[in-house]
N, C-alpha and C positions, 0 to 999 in steps of 0.2 A: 728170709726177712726182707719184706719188701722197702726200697728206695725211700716211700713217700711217707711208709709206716715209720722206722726208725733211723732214717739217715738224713730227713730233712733239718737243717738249721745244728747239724752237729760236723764237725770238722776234724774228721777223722785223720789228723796228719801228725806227722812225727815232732819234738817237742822241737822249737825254733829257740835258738840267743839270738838279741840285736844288739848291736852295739851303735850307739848316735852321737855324736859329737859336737859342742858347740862353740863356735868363734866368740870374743871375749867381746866383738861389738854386738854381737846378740841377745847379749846378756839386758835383763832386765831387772833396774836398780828398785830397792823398795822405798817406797815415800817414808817409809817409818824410822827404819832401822842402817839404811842407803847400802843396804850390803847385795851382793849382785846374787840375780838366781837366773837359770834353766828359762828359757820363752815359754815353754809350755805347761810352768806352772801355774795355778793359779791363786795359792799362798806363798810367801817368803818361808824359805827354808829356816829359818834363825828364828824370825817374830812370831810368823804363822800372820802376819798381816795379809789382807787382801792385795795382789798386785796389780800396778795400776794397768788399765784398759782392758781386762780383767772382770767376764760376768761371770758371776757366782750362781749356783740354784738358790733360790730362795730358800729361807730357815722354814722348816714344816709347823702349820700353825696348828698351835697347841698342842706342840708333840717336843718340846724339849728337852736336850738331856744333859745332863753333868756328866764330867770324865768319872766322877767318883758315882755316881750312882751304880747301882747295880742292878742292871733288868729283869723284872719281873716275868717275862715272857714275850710276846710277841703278837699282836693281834693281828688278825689276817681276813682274805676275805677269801672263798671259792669264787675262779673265774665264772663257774656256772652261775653264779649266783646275779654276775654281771651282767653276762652275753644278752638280754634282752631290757636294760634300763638305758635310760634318757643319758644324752651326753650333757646335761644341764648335772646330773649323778655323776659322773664320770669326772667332769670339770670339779666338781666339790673335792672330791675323793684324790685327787691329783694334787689339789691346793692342801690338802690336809699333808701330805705326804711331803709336798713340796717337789713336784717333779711336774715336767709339762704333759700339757695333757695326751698329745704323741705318744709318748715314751709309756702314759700307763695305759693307752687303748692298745699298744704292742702288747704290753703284757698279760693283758686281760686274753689278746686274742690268743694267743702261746698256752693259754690254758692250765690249771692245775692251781695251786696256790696263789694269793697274790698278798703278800706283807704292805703293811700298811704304818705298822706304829711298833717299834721297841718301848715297854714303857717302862718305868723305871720302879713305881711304888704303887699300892691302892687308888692313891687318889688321882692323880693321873689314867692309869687305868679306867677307873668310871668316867672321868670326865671324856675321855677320847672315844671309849667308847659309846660312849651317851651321845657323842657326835655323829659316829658311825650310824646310832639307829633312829635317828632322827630324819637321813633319811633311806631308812625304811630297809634296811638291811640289817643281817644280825654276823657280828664276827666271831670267830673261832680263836680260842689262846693258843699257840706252843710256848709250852711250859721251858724256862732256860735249862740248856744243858747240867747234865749232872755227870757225877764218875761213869755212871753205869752205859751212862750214851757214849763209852768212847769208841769212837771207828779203829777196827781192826783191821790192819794193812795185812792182806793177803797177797802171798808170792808164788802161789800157786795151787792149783785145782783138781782134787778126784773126782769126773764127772762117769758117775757109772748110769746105768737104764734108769735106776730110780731114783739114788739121790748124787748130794754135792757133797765135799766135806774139803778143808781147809789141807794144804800140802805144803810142807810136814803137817801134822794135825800137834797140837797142843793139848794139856789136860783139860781146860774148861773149852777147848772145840767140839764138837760133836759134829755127826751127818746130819744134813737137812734133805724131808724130800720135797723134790723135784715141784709139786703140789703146793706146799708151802713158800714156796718163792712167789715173792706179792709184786714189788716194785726196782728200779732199776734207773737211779738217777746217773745222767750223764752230766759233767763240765768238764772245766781247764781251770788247773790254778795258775793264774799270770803274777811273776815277781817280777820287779820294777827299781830299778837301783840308777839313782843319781850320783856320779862322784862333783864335784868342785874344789878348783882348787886355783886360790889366791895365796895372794903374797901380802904379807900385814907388817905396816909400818904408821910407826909415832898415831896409833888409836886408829888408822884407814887400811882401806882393806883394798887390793887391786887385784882382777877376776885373771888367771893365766888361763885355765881352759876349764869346759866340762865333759862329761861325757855321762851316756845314758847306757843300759845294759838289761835287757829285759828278755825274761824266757818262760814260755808257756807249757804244762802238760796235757796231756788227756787223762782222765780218770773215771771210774763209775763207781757206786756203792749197790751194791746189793741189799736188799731186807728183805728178811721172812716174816712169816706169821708173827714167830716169836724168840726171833734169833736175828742181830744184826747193829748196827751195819757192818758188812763186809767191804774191804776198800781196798780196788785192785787202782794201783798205774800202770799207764801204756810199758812205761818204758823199765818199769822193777818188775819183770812179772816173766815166770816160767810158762811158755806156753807150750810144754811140752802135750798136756791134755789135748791139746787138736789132735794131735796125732796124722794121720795123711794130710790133714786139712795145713798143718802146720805151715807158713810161708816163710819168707826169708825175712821181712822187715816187721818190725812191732806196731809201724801205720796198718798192714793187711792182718797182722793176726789179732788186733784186738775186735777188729770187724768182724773175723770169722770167731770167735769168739761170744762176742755178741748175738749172731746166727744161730748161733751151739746152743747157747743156754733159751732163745727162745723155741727152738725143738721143740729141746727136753721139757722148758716149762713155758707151751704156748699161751697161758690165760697173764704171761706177767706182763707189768706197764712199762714201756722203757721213757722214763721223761726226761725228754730232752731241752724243757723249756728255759732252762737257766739263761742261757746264753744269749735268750733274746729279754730277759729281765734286768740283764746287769745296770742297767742306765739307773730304774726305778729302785732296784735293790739296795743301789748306795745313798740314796733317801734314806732309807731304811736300817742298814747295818753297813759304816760307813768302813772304808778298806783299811785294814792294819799299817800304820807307817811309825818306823824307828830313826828317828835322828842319832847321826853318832859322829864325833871329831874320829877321824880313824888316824889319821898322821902330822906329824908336825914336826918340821925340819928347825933348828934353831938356829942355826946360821944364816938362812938367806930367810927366814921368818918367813915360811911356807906350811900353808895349813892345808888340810885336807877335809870338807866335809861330805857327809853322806846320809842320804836318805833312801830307806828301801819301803815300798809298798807291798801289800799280798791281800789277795781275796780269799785267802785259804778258811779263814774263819768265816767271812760273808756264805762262801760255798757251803761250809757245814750248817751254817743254821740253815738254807733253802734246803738244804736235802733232807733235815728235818721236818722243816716245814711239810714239804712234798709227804713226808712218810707218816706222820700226822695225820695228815687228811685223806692219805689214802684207807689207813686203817679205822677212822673213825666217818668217814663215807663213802668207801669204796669210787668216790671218782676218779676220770683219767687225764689227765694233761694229752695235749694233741700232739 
């Protein structure tokens, strides 16, 4: 498996924790709610206000959403469909999404799917898309997940001459062959966790420290013709299937892994393009974050707050997306 073919812009490395920590004059108070957050956010943790000195992406026009809505799907466009239109095109379609225009010629160029709009109802739907082909492009739906799309975490692989099959195997598992292996989405789920923790007296809050803690995986999905997704991680996964190839760390054996199954099934896609979407993506399906008081001391009136982020849902819709479009026009992401 050549370098340029499927190793470019993918980061084949073991899962990382960080931990960051911030000094309490660091802190940056909200004009709203005066309660202290993290420098690097750029909402209040408490209000969800914008923080001051603080640029935001622009709200996508004509593409808004309520927390209570529920989407209809996802309109999208093939990067093919881009690769030779006016950047006067390109600049509209950026503004529609609300991303700059950077960020979605990157995406464009990375190839394979490109999302555009979650929409929430019918009418929305026409109207954004009635934008989209004005000019002069036509978009494709992914329809919103159901039960039957759930990713199945695989822990390991029978890879014989002809086909693949799930290890242990389960009752509704079956063999796939080799032939039937279509595509092959690669990312990382990064979680993101802010602790804060003040000290609150008579209604005022004073910031004692923060701290940050964030860690990354590798993952891929498999899909066949008409079985899938299959969903290995780096770091959950028996790779006893290498067999000699086997290496000592799970950075070398999901590579050779990788290696393996294009052999066995040379005509499949491996797209690797997510990773250079992510900026545009959260336009589009923005990242899951949970607020929660986790502690509170009553004697010295010490609180604990926290907020965690995850791309893990943004990751599953692009892989659908991807697997979408691969099935219903056979293109490839670069």
């Amino acid at each position: 498996m050549p370098d340029s073919e499927h190793g470019e812009g993918v980061d084949l490395a073991a899962p990382v924790v960080r931990v960051r920590t911030f000094a309490a004059r660091e802190m940056v108070a909200c004009e709203v709610c005066a309660r202290a957050n993290p420098p690097n956010r750029s909402q209040c943790l408490y209000c969800g206000s914008g923080l001051p000195g603080v640029i935001t992406v622009a709200d996508a026009i004509s593409v808004g959403q309520t927390e209570a809505a529920v989407p209809r799907g996802t309109l999208c466009l093939s990067a093919n469909q881009l690769q030779s239109v006016g950047r006067e095109i390109l600049a509209a379609l950026a503004r529609l999404v609300g991303a700059k225009i950077e960020d979605f010629t990157a995406a464009v160029a990375a190839g394979g799917a490109v999302p555009l709009a979650a929409v929430a109802d019918s009418a929305q739907e026409e109207k954004v898309g009635g934008q989209i082909r004005e000019l002069g492009l036509e978009p494709f739906k992914v329809p919103p997940e159901d039960a039957s799309a759930e990713f199945k975490k695989i822990r390991g692989l029978d890879l014989s001459s002809d086909v693949v099959r799930p290890v242990p195997p389960a009752s509704e598992d079956f063999a796939q062959d080799w032939s039937d292996t279509v595509l092959i989405v690669i990312g990382r789920i990064v979680t993101t966790k802010i602790e804060i923790d003040e000290k609150r007296r008579r209604g005022k809050s004073k910031p004692l420290d923060a701290r940050q803690f964030s860690s990354d995986q590798l993952l891929m999905d498999l899909y066949f013709k008409a079985e899938g997704p299959w969903r290995i991680y780096e770091d959950d996964f028996d790779y006893s299937c290498l067999g000699e190839r086997k290496a000592v760390t799970a950075f070398e054996n999901i590579g050779r892994l990788l290696e393996l199954i294009n052999e066995r099934a040379p005509s499949v896609e491996i797209d690797k393009s997510y990773a250079k979407k992510r900026v545009l993506l959260a336009s589009v399906w923005p990242l899951d974050e949970e607020n929660r008081n986790t502690v509170s001391f009553v004697r010295d009136r010490k609180h604990q707050q926290s907020t965690s982020t995850s791309n893990q849902s943004q990751f599953n819709k692009y892989s659908r997306a991807a697997y979408f479009l691969k099935i219903n026009t056979g293109e490839r992401a670069e």
